[in-house]
Biotite code that builds the C-alpha atoms (Angstrom):
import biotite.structure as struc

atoms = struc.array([
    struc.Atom([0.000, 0.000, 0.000], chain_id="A", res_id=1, res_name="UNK", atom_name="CA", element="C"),
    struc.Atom([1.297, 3.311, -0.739], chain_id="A", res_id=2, res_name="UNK", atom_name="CA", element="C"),
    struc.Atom([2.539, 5.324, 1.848], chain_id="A", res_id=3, res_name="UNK", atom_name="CA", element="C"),
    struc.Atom([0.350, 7.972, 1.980], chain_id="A", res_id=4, res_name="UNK", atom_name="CA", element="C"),
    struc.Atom([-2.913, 6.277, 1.444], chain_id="A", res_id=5, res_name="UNK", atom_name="CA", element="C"),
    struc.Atom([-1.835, 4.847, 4.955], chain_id="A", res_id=6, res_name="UNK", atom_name="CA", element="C"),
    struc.Atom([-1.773, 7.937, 6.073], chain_id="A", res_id=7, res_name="UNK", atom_name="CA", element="C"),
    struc.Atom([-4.694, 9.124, 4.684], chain_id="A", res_id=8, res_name="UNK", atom_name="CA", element="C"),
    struc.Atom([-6.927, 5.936, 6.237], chain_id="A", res_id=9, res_name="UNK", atom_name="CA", element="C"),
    struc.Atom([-4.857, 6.231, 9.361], chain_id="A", res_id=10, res_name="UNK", atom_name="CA", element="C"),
    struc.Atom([-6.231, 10.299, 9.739], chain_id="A", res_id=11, res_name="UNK", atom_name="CA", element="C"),
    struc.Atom([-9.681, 9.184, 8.000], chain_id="A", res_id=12, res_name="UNK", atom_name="CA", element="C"),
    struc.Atom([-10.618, 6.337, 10.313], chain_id="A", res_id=13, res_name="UNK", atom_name="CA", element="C"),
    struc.Atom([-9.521, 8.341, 13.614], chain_id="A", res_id=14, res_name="UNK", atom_name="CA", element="C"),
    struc.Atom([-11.561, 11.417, 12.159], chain_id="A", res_id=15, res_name="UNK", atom_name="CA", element="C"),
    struc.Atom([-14.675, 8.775, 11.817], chain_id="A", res_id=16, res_name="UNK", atom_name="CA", element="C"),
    struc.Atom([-13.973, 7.720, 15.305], chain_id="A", res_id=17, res_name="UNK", atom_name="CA", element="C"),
    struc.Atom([-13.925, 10.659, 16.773], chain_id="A", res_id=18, res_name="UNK", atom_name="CA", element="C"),
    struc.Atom([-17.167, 11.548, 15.130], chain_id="A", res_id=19, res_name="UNK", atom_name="CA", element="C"),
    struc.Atom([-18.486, 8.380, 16.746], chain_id="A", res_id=20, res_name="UNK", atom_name="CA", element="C"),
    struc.Atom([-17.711, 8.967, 20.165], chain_id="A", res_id=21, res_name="UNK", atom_name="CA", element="C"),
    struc.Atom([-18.654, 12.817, 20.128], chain_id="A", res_id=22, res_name="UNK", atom_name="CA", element="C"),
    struc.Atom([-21.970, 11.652, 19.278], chain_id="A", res_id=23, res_name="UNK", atom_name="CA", element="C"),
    struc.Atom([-22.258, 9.226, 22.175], chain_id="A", res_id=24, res_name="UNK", atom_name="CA", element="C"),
    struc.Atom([-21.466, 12.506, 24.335], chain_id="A", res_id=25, res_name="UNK", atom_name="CA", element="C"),
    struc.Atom([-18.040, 12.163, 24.444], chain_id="A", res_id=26, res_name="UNK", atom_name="CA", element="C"),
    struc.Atom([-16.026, 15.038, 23.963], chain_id="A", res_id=27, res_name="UNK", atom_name="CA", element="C"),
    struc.Atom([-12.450, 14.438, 25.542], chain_id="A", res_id=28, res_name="UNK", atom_name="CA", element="C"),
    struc.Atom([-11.962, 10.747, 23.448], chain_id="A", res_id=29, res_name="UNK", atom_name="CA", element="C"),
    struc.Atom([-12.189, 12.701, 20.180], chain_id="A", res_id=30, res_name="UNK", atom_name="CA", element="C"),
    struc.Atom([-9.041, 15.030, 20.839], chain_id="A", res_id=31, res_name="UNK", atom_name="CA", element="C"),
    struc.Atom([-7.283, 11.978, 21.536], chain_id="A", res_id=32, res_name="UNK", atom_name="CA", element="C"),
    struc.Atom([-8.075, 10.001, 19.012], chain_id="A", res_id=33, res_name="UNK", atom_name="CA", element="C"),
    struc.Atom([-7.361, 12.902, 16.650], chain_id="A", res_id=34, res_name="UNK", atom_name="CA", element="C"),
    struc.Atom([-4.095, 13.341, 17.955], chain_id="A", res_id=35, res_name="UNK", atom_name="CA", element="C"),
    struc.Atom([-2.945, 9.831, 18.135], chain_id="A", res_id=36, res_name="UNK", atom_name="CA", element="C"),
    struc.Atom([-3.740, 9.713, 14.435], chain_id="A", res_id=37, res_name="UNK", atom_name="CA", element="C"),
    struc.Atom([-1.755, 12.645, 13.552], chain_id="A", res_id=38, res_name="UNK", atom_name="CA", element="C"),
    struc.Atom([1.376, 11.899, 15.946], chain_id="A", res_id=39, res_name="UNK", atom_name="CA", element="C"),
    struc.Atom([1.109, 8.194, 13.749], chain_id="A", res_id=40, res_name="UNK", atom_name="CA", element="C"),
    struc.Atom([0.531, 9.444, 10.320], chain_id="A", res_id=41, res_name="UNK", atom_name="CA", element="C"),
    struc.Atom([3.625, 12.146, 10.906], chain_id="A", res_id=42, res_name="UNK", atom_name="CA", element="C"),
    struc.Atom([5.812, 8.684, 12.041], chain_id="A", res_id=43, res_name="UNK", atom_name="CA", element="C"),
    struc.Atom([5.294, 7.146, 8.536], chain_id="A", res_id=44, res_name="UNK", atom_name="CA", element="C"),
    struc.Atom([6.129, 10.817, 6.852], chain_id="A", res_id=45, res_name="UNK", atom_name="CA", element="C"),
    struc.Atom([9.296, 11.018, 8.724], chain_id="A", res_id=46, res_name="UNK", atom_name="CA", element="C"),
    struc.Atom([10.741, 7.809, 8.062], chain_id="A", res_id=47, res_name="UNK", atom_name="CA", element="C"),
    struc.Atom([9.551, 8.303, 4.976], chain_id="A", res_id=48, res_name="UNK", atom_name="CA", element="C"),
    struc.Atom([11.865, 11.488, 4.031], chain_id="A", res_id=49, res_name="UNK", atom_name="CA", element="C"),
    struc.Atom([14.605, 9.853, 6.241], chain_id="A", res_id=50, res_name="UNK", atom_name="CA", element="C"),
    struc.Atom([15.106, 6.544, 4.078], chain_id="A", res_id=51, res_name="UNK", atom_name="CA", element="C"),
    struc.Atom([17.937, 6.712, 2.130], chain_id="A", res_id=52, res_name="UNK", atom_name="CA", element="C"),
    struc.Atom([17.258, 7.317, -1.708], chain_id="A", res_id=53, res_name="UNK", atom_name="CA", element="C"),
])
């Protein structure tokens, strides 16, 4: 799988979760899951530019 079509369903299924559990009524688990998502998808970017070419 490409790289950043990981990244992209990495930030688009944490965005969808965080959706969910706002609508349940909870508002801290969003930011988190949000933020996980990013902290993994910038990971994969980083090692990304580091490999050697």
């Amino acid at each position: 799988m490409d790289t950043y079509q990981t990244m992209y369903f990495i930030l688009f299924n944490a965005i969808t979760n965080a959706i969910e559990a706002q609508s349940r009524g909870n508002y801290e688990m969003p930011v988190n899951i949000i933020i996980s998502a990013q902290q993994n998808s910038e990971e994969i970017f980083v090692e990304l530019n580091e490999a050697p070419k």
